[in-house]
C-alpha positions in Angstrom: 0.3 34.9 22.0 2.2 31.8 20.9 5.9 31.4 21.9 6.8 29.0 19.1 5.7 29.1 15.8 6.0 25.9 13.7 6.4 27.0 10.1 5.0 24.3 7.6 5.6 24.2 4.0 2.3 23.4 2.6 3.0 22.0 -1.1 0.4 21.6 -3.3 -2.3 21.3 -0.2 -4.1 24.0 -2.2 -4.9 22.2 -5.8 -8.2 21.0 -6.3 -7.1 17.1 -6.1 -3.4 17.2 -4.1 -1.0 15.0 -5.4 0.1 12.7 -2.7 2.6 14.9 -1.6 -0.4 17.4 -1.2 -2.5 15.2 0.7 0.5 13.9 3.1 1.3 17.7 3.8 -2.4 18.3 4.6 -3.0 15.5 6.3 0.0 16.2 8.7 -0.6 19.8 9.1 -4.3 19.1 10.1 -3.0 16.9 12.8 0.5 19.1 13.7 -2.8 21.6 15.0 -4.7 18.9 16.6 -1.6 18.0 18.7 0.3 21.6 19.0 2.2 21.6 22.3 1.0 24.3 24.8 3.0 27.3 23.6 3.2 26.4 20.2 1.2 27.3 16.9 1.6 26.2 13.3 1.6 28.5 10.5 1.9 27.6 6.7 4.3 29.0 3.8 2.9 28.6 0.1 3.7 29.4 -3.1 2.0 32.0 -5.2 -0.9 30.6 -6.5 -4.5 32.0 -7.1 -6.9 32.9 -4.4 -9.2 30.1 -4.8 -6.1 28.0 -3.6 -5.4 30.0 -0.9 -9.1 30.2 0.6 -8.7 26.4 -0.3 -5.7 25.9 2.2 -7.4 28.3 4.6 -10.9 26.2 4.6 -9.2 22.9 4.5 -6.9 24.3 7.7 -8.6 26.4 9.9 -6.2 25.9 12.5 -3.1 28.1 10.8 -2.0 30.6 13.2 -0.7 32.5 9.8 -0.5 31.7 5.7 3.0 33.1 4.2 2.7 34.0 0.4 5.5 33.8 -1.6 5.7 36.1 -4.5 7.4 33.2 -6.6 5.0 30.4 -7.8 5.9 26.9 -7.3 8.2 26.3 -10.9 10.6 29.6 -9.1 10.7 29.2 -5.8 11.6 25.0 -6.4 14.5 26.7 -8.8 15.1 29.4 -6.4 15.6 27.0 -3.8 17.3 24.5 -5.2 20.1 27.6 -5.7 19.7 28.8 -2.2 18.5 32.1 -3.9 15.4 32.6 -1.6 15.2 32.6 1.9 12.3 32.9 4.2 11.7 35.8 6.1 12.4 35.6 9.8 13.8 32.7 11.6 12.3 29.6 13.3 11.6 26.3 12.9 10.4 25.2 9.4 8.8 21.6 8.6 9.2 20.8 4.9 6.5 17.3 4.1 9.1 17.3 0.9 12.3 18.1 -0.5 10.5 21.5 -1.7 12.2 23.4 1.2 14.2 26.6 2.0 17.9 25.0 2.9 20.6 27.6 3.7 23.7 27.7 6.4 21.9 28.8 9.8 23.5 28.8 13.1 21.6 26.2 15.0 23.6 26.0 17.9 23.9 29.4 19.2 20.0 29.9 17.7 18.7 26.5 19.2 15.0 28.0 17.5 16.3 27.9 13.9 16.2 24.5 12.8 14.7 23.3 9.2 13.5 19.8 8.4 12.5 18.1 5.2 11.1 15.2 4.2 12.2 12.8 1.5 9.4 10.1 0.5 11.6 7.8 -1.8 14.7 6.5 -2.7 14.3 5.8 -6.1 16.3 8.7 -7.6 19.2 7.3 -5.5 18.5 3.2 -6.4 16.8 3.0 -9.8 17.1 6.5 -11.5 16.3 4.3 -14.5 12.8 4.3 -13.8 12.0 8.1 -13.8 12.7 10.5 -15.8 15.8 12.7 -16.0 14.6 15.7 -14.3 12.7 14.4 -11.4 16.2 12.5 -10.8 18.1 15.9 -10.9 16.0 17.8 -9.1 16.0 15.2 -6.5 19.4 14.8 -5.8 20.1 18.0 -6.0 17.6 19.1 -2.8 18.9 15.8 -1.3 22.5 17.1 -1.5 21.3 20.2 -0.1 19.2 18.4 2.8 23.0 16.9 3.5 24.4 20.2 3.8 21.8 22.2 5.5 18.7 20.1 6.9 19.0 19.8 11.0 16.9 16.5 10.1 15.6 14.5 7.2 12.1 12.9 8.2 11.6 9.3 6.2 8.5 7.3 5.6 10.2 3.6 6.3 13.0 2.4 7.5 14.1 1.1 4.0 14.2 4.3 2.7 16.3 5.5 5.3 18.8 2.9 4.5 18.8 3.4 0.8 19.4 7.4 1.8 22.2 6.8 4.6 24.2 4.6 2.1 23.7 7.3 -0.9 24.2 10.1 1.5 26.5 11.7 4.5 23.0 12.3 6.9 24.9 10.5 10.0 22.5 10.5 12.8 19.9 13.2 11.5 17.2 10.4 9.7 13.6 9.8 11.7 11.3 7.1 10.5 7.5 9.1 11.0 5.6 6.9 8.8 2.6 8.2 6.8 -1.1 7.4 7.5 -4.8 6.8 5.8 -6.3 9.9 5.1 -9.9 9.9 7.8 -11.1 12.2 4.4 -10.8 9.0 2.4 -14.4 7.3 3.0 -16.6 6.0 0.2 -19.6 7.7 2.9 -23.3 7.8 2.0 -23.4 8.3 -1.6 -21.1 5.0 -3.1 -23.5 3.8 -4.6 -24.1 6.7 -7.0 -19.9 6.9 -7.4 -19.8 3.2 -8.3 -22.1 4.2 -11.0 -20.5 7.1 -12.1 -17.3 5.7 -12.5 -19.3 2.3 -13.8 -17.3 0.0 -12.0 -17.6 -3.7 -13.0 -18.9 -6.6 -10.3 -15.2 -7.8 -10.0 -11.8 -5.9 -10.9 -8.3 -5.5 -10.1 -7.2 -2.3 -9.2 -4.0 -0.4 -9.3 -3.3 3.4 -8.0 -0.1 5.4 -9.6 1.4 6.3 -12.6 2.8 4.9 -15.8 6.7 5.5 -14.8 9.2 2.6 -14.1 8.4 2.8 -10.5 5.0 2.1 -10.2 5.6 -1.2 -11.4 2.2 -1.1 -13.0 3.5 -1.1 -16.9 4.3 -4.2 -16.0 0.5 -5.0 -14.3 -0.7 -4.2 -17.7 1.5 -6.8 -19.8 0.4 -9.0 -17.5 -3.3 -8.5 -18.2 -1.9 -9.1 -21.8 -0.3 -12.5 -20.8 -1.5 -16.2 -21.4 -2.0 -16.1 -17.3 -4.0 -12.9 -17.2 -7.3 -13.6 -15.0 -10.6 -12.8 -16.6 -11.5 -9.7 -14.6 -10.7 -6.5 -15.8 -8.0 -4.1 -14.7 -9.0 -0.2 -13.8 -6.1 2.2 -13.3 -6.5 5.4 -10.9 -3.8 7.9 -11.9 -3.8 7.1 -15.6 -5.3 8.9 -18.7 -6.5 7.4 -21.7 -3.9 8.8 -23.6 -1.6 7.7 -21.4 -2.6 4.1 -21.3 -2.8 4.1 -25.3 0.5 4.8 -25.9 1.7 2.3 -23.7 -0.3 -0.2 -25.4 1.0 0.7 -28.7 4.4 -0.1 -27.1 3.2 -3.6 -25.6 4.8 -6.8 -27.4 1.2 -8.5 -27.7 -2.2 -7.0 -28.3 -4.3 -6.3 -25.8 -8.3 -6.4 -25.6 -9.2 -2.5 -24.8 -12.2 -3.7 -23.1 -9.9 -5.6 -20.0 -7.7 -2.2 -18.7 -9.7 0.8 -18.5 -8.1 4.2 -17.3 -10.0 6.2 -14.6 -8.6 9.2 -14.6 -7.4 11.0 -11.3 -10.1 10.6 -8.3 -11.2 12.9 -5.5 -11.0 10.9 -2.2 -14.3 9.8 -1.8 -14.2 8.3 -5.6 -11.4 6.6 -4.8 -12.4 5.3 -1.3 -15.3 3.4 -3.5 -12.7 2.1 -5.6 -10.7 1.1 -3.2 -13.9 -0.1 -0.6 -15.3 -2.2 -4.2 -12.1 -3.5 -5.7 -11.9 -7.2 -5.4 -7.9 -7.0 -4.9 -5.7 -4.0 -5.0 -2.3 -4.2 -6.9 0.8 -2.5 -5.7 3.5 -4.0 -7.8 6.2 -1.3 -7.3 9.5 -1.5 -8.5 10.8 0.5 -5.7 8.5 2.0 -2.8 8.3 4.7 -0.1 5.0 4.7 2.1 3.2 2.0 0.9 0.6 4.5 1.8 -1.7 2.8 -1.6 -1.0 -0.4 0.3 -2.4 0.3 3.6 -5.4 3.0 2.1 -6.4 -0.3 0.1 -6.0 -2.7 3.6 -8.2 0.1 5.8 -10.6 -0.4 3.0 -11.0 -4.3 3.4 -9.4 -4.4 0.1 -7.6 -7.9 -0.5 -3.5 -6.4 -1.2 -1.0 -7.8 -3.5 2.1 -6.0 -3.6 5.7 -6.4 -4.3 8.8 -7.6 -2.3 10.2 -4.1 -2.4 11.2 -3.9 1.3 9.2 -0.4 1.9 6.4 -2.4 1.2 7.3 -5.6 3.3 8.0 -3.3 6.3 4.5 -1.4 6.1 2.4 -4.8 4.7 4.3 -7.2 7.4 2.2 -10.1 6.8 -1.0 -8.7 5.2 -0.3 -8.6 2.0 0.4 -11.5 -0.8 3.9 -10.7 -1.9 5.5 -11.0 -5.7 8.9 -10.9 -5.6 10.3 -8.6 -8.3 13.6 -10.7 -9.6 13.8 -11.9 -13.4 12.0 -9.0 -14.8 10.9 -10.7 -17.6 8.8 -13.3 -15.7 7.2 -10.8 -13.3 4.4 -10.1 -14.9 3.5 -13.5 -15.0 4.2 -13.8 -11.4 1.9 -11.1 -10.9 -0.8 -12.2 -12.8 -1.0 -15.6 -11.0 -0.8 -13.8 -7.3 -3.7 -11.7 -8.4 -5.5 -15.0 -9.5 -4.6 -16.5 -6.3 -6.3 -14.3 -4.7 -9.6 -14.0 -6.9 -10.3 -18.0 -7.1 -9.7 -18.2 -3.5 -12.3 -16.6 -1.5 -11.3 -18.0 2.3 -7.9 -16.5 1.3 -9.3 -12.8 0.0 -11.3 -12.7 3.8 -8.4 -14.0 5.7 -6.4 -11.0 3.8 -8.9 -8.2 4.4 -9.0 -9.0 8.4 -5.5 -8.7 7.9 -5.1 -5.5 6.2 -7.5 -3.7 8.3 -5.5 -4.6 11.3 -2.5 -3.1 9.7 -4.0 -0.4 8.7 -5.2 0.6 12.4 -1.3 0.9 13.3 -0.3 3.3 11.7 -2.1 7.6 13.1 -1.3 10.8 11.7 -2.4 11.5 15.3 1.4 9.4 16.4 3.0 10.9 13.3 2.4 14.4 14.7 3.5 13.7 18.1 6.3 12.3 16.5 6.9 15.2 14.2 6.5 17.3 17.4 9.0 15.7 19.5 11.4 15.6 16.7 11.9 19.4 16.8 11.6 19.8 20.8 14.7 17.2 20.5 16.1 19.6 18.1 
């Protein structure tokens, strides 16, 4: 039997396509087995949710030791922990990949075992609030208040988020940079062919992975498809519904032909490996960054990268990358129209930047971030 049992909070590692917060909790738990200590086991704790999600976590994870079921689904038990209403049964060592986490008063000094880590991916709720909406913001300070109170350590993606986070919070010595990796499950693998067709992706396009919201920075990728500068290849969005991208063309100053943005929808991995693998640059022009984990899946896909200056992304890019600088918000779409042609008229320049990104790419193991995560609680 196990001595040590490393409880991991496995959010929304069950839905049929995880969100990225999913796939990072996966992705870590698959390799938290891989590189368990001798001694030590990992079990999960999930929401309610239907069985098919829980034969999902247990298929995708056949390493858990143990799968806790909450009785509250994932709407109650965020609101039941943002209140410090629920706690978990037993004690140990819990790993939380987010802010979704059970954060109470415990006694880790005279119970060296208890200890409870979270995560926290971003800092935009602390350093433009403006660009998401009111509740995420709430909600997000509010577990980040708690992770000030309670957490024994708050686990960060770059070192400019933990910057943002140490001068928005009291965390004094408790922040780790683990940074995220590529998903291995994200290969385009026999069958791209067929999946280029299905999703009937042009010769040459642009392509940008995230949502509509301020922070993406990619409302502001579409006015610049708009714009005088706009290069004559069209612009696919992964993330986006058509609905979504109609009304925020109805809201765009000047008209826009249909036919040069098209919205793709949300992709499995392997769909979006061949987008990624086919896409003759990938744009990341975020307002405010975490991972830059679009960044480097596009890079360890030989996909030319142009991204922003936010410093998330300069830290995980380093020199990879063709880099927009965000400042006079009125001009940046223009800026990033002409990067992005830079890159498509310039063919020695898109090979120089895919050696590049696949290099980058390579430094960066869920393998190291397990180790990392591992040591992290033995120092604990």
């Amino acid at each position: 039997m196990s001595l040590t049992t490393l409880r991991v909070v496995l959010d929304q590692v069950g839905d049929p396509v995880p969100s990225g917060i999913g796939r990072y909790a996966l992705e870590l738990t698959r390799a938290l087995i891989e590189t368990a200590p001798r001694g030590c086991d990992v079990a999960g704790i999930v929401a309610s949710s239907p069985a098919s999600e829980y034969e999902r976590i247990e298929q995708q994870l056949p390493g858990l030791s143990d799968l806790f079921k909450s009785a509250l689904d994932r709407r109650q038990l965020a609101a039941a922990w943002q209140h410090g209403f629920t706690r978990l049964p037993g004690a140990g060592m819990v790993h939380a990949p987010s802010l979704f986490a059970p954060l109470y008063r415990h006694d880790r000094i005279n119970s060296p075992g208890e200890q409870t880590v979270v995560t926290i991916h971003h800092s935009a709720a602390f350093t433009h609030p403006e660009t998401l909406p009111s509740r995420t913001v709430a909600w997000t300070r509010a577990m980040a208040k708690r992770a000030e109170r309670y957490a024994d350590a708050i686990v960060v993606p770059t070192h400019a988020v933990a910057d943002d986070l140490t001068s928005a919070l009291d965390l004094g010595d408790r922040v780790r940079v683990i940074a995220a990796a590529v998903s291995p499950s994200l290969d385009p693998g026999p069958s791209r062919d067929s999946q280029a067709a299905a999703l009937d992706l042009p010769e040459r396009y642009v392509l940008a992975v995230g949502g509509l919201d301020g922070v993406s920075g990619i409302p502001a990728l579409v006015r610049a498809a708009a714009g005088p500068h706009a290069p004559e290849v069209p612009l696919l969005l992964v993330g986006v519904s058509d609905d979504e991208l109609d009304t925020l063309m109805r809201d765009l100053d000047a008209p826009l032909d249909r036919s040069r943005v098209r919205a793709l929808g949300v992709l499995g991995e392997t769909a979006l490996a061949v987008a990624y693998s086919r896409a003759t640059v990938v744009a990341v022009p975020a307002i405010s960054a975490g991972s830059g984990l679009v960044a480097l899946e596009a890079m360890s896909l030989g996909a030319p990268v142009v991204h922003s200056d936010t410093p998330a992304l300069l830290e995980v890019c380093s020199d990879a990358g063709v880099v927009v600088a965000r400042d006079d918000a009125e001009g940046y779409p223009e800026r990033l129209a002409e990067a992005v042609r830079s890159v498509l008229d310039d063919s020695a320049l898109a090979a120089e930047l895919t050696v590049r990104g696949r290099d980058r790419a390579r430094a960066f193991s869920w393998r190291d971030s397990a180790e990392k995560t591992w040591q992290l609680h033995a120092d604990l």
